[in-house]
N, CA, C and O atoms as CSV, one atom per row, in Angstrom:
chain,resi,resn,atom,element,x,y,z
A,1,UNK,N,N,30.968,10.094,-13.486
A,1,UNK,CA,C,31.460,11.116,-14.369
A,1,UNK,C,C,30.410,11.352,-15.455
A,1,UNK,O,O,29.967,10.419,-16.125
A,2,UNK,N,N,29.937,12.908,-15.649
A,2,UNK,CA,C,29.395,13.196,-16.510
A,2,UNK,C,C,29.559,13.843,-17.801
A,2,UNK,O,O,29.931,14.966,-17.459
A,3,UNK,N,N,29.516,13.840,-19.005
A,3,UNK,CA,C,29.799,14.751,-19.959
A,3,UNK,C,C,28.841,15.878,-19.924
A,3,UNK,O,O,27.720,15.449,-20.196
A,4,UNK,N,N,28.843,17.204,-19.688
A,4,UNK,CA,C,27.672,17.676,-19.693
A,4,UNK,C,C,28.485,19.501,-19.819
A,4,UNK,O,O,29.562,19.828,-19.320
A,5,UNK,N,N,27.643,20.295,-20.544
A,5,UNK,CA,C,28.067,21.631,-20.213
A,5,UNK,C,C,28.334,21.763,-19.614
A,5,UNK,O,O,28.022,21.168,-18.582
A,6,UNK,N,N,29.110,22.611,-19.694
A,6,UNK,CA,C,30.292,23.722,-17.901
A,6,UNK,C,C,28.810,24.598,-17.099
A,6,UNK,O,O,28.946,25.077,-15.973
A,7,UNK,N,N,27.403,24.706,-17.889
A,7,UNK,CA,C,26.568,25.654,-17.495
A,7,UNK,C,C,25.273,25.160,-17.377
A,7,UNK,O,O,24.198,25.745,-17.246
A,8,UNK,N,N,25.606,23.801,-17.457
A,8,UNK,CA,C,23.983,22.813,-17.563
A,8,UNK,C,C,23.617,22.391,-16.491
A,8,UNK,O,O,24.500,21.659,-16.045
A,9,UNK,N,N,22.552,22.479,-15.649
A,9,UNK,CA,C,21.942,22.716,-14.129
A,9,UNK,C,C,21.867,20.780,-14.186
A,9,UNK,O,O,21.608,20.121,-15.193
A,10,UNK,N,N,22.056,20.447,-13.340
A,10,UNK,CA,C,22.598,19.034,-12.973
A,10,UNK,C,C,20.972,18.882,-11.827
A,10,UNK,O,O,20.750,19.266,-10.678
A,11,UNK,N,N,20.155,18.166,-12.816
A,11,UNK,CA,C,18.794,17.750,-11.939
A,11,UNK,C,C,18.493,16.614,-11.539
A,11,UNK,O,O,17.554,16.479,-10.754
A,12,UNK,N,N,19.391,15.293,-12.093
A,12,UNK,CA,C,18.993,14.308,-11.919
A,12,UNK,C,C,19.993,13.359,-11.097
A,12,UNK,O,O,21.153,13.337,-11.509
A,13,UNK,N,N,19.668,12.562,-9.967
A,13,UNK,CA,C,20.605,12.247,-8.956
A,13,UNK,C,C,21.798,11.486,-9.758
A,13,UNK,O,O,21.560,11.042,-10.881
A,14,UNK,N,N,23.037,11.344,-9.191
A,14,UNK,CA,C,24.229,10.339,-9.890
A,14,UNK,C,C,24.271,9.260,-9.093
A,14,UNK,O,O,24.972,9.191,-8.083
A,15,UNK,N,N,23.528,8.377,-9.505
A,15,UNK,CA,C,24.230,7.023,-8.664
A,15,UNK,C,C,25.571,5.991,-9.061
A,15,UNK,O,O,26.425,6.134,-9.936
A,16,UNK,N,N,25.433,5.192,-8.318
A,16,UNK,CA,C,26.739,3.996,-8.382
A,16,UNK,C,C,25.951,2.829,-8.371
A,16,UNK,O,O,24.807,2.712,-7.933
A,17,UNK,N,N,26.830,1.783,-9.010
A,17,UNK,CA,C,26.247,0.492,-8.798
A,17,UNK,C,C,27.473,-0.146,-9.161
A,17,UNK,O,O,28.403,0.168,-9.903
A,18,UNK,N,N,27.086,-1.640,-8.058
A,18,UNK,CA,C,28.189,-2.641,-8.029
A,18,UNK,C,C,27.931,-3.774,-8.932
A,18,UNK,O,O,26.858,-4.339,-8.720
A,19,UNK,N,N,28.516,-4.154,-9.708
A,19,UNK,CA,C,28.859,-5.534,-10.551
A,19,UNK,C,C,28.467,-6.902,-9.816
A,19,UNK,O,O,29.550,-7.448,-9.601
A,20,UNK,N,N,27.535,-7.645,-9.372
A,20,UNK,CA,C,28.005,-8.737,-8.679
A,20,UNK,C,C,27.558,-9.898,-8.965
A,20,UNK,O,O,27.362,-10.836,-8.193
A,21,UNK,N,N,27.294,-9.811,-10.754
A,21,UNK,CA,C,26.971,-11.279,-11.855
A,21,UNK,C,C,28.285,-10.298,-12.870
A,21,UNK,O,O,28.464,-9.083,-12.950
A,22,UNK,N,N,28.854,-11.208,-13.381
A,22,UNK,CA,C,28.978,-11.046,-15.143
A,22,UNK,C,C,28.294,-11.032,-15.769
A,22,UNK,O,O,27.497,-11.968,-15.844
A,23,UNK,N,N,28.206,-9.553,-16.870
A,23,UNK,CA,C,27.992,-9.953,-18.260
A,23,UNK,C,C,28.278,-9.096,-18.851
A,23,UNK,O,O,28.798,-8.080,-18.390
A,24,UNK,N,N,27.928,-9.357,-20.357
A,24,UNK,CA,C,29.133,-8.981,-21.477
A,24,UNK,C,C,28.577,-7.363,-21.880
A,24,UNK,O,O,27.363,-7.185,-21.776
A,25,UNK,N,N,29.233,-6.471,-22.226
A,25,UNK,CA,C,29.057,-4.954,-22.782
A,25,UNK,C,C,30.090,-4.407,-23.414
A,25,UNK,O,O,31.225,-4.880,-23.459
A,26,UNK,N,N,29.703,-3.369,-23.927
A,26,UNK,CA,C,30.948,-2.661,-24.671
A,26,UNK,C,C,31.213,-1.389,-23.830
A,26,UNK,O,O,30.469,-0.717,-23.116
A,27,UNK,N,N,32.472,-1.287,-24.142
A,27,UNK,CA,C,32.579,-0.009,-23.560
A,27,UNK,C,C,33.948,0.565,-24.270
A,27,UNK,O,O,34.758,-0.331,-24.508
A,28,UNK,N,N,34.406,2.040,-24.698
A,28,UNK,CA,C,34.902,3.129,-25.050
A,28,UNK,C,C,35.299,4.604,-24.491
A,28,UNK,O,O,34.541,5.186,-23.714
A,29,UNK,N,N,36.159,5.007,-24.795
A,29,UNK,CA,C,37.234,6.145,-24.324
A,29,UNK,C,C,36.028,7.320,-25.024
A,29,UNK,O,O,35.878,7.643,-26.202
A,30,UNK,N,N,35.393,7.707,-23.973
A,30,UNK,CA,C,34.549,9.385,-24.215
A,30,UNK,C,C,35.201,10.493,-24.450
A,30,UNK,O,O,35.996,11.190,-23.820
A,31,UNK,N,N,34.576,10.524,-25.756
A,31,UNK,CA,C,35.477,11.721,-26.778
A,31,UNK,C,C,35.420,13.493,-25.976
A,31,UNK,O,O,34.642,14.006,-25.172
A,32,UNK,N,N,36.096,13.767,-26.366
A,32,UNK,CA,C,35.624,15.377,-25.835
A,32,UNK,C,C,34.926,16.029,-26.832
A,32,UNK,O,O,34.995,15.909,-28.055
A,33,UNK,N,N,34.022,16.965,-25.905
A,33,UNK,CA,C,32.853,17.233,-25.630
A,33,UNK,C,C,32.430,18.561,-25.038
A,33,UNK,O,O,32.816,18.564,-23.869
A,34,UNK,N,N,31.832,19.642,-25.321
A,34,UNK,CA,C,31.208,20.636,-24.745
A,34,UNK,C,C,32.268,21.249,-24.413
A,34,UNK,O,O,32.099,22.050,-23.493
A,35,UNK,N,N,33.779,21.137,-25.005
A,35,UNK,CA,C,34.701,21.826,-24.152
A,35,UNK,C,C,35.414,20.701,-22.573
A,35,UNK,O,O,36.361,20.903,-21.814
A,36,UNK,N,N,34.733,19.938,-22.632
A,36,UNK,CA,C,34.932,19.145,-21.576
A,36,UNK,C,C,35.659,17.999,-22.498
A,36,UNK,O,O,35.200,17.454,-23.502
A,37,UNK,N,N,37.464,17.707,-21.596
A,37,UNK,CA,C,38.325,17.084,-21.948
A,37,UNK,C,C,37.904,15.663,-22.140
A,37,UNK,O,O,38.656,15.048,-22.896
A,38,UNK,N,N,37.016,15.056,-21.713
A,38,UNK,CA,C,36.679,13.601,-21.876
A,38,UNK,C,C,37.736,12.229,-21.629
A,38,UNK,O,O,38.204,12.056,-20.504
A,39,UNK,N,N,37.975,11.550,-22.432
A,39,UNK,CA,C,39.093,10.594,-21.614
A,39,UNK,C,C,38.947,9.455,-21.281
A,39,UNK,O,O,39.595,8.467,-21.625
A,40,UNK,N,N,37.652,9.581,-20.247
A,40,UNK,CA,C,36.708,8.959,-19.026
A,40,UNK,C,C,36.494,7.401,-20.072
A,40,UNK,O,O,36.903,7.364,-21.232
A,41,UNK,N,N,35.746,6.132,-19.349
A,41,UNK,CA,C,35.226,5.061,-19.964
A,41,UNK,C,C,33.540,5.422,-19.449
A,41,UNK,O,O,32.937,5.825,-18.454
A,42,UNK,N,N,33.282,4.990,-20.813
A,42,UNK,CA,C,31.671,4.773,-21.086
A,42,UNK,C,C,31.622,3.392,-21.526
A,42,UNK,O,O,32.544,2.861,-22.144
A,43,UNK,N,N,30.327,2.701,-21.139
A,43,UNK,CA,C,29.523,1.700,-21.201
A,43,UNK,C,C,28.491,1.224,-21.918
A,43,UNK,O,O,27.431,1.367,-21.309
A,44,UNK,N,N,28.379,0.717,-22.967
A,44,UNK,CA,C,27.049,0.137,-23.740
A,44,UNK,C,C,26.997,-1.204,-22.786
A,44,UNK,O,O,27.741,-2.117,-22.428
A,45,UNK,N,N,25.463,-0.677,-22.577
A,45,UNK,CA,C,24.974,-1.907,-21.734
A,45,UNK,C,C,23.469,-2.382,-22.305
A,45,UNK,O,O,22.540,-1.746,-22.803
A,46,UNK,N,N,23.780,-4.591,-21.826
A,46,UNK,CA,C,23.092,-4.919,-23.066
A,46,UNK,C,C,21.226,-4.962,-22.338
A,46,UNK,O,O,20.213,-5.406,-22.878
A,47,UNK,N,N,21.409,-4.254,-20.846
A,47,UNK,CA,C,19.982,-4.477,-20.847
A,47,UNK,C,C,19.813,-2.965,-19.806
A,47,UNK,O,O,20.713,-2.793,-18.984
A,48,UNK,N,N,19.052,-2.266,-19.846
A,48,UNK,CA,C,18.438,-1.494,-19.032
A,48,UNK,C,C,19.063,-1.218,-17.647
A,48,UNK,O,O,19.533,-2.336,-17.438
A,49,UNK,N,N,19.427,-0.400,-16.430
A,49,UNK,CA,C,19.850,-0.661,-15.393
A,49,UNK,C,C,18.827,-1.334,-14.773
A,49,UNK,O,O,19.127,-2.386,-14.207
A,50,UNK,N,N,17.569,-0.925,-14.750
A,50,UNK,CA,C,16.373,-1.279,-13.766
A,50,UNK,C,C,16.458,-3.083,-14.358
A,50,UNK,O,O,16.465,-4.011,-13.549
A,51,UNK,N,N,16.508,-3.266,-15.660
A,51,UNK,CA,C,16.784,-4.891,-16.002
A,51,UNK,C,C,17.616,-5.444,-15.172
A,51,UNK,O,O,17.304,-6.300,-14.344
A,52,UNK,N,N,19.043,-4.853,-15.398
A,52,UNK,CA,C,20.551,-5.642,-14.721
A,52,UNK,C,C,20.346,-5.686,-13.386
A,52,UNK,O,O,21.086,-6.506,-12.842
A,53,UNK,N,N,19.241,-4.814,-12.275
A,53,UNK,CA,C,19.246,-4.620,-11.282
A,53,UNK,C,C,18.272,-5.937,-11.300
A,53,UNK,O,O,18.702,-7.080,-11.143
A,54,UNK,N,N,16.840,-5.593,-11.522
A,54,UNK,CA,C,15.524,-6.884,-11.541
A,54,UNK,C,C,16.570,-8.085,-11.970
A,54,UNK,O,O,15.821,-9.059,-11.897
A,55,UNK,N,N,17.630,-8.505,-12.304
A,55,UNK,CA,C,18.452,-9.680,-12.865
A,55,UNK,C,C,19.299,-9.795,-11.660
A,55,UNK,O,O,19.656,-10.948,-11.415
A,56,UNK,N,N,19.602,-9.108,-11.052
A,56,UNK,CA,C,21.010,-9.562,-9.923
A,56,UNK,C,C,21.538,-9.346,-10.725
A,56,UNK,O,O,21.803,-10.487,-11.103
A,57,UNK,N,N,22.192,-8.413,-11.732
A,57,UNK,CA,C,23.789,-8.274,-12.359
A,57,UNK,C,C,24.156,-7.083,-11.672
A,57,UNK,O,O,25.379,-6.986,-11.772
A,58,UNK,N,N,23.639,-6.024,-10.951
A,58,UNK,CA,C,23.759,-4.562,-10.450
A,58,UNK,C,C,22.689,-4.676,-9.061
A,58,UNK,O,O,21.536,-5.064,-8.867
A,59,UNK,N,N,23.762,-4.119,-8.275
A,59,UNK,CA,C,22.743,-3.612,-7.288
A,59,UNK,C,C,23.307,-2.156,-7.032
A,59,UNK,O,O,24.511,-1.988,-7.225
A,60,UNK,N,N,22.378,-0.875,-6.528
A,60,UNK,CA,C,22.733,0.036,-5.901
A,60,UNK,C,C,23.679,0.413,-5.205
A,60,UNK,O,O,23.263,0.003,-4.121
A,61,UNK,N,N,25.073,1.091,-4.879
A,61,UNK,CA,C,25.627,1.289,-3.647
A,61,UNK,C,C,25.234,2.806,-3.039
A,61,UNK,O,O,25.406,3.948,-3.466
A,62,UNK,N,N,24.545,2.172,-1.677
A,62,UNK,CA,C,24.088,3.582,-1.252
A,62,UNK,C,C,25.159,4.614,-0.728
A,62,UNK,O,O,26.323,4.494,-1.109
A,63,UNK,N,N,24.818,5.569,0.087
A,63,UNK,CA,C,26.060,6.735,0.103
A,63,UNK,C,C,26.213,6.179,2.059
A,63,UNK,O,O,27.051,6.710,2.787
C-alpha cells in the first residue's frame, strides 16, 4: 500500500518481504493524505531494507 496522489505516475517496482528473524520497529496508523483515506500501518524500520535483507531479518517474496 501506497500513499501517493490519485495522478502520480507509479515508477518504481512494489515489492514484499517476509519477516523470518525478529526485530524491534515502530510502526503507526497512516494519516490521510493527498485526498487518499489512509488508515493503512506504516513501519519505522531500525535498519535499511538492503541491511535487514544482508542480516537475514527480510528476505524478498517473489511473484
Amino acid at each position: 500500500m501506497r500513499s501517493l496522489p490519485p495522478k502520480y505516475k507509479i515508477t518504481k517496482p512494489y515489492n514484499v518481504y517476509e519477516v523470518v528473524k525478529p526485530f524491534e520497529g515502530l510502526e503507526g496508523k497512516i494519516a490521510t493524505w493527498f485526498d487518499q483515506p489512509g488508515g493503512g500501518i506504516q513501519y519505522k524500520l531500525p535498519k535499511t531494507i538492503e541491511g535487514l535483507i544482508n542480516e537475514g531479518y527480510i528476505r524478498k517474496v517473489e511473484k
